[in-house]
C-alpha positions in Angstrom: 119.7 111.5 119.6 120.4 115.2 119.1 121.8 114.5 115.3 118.5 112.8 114.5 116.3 115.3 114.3 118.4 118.4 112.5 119.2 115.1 110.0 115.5 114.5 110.1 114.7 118.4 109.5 117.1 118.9 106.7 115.9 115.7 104.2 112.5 116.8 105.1 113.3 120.0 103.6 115.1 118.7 100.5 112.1 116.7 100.0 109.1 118.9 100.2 111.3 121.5 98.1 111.4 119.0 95.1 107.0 118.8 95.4 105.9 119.5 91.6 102.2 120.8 92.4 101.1 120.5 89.0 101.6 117.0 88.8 100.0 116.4 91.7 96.4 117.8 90.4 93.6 115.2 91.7 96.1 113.9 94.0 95.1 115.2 97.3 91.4 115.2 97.0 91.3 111.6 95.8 93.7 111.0 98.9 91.0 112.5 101.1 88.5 110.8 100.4 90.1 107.7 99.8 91.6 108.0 103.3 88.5 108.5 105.3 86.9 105.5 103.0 89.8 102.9 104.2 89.7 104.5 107.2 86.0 103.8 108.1 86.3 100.0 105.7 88.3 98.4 107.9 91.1 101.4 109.3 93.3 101.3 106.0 93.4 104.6 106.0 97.5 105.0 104.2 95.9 102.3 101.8 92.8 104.1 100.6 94.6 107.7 100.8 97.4 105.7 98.2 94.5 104.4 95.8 92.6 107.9 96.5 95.7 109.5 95.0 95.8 107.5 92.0 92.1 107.3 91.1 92.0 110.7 92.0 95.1 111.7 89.5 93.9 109.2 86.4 90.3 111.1 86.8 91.9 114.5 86.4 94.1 113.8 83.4 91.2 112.2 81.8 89.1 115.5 82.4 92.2 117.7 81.3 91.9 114.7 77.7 88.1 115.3 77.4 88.2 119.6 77.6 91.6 119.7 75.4 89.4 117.8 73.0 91.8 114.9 73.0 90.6 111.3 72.0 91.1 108.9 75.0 92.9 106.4 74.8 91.9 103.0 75.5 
């Protein structure tokens, strides 16, 4: 029990060091929202923060197409 947690600690670490925030643009807001909608349909919160995320990520590189100018792509 007392290896667990430093074991816990350390690939937590090595994880959250590896985060790439600029991918992640849309990401967390999308998960907001889509949490406390799956949360209040039914408590699927984890399931409507993961679709939040997605919708939320697709929404922001289609903004970043639309203001480089880009055509979208269908």
């Amino acid at each position: 029990m007392r290896l667990i947690l430093p074991v816990l600690a350390a690939g937590a670490l090595a994880l959250f060091a590896q985060i790439d925030t600029a991918a992640a643009k849309g990401c967390i807001k999308g998960a907001v929202v889509g949490g406390v909608a799956g949360h209040y349909a039914g408590h699927h919160g984890l399931m409507g923060a993961a679709a939040g995320c997605v919708i939320g990520h697709h929404e922001a590189n289609k903004k970043a197409r639309q203001t480089n100018g880009a055509a979208p792509s269908k």
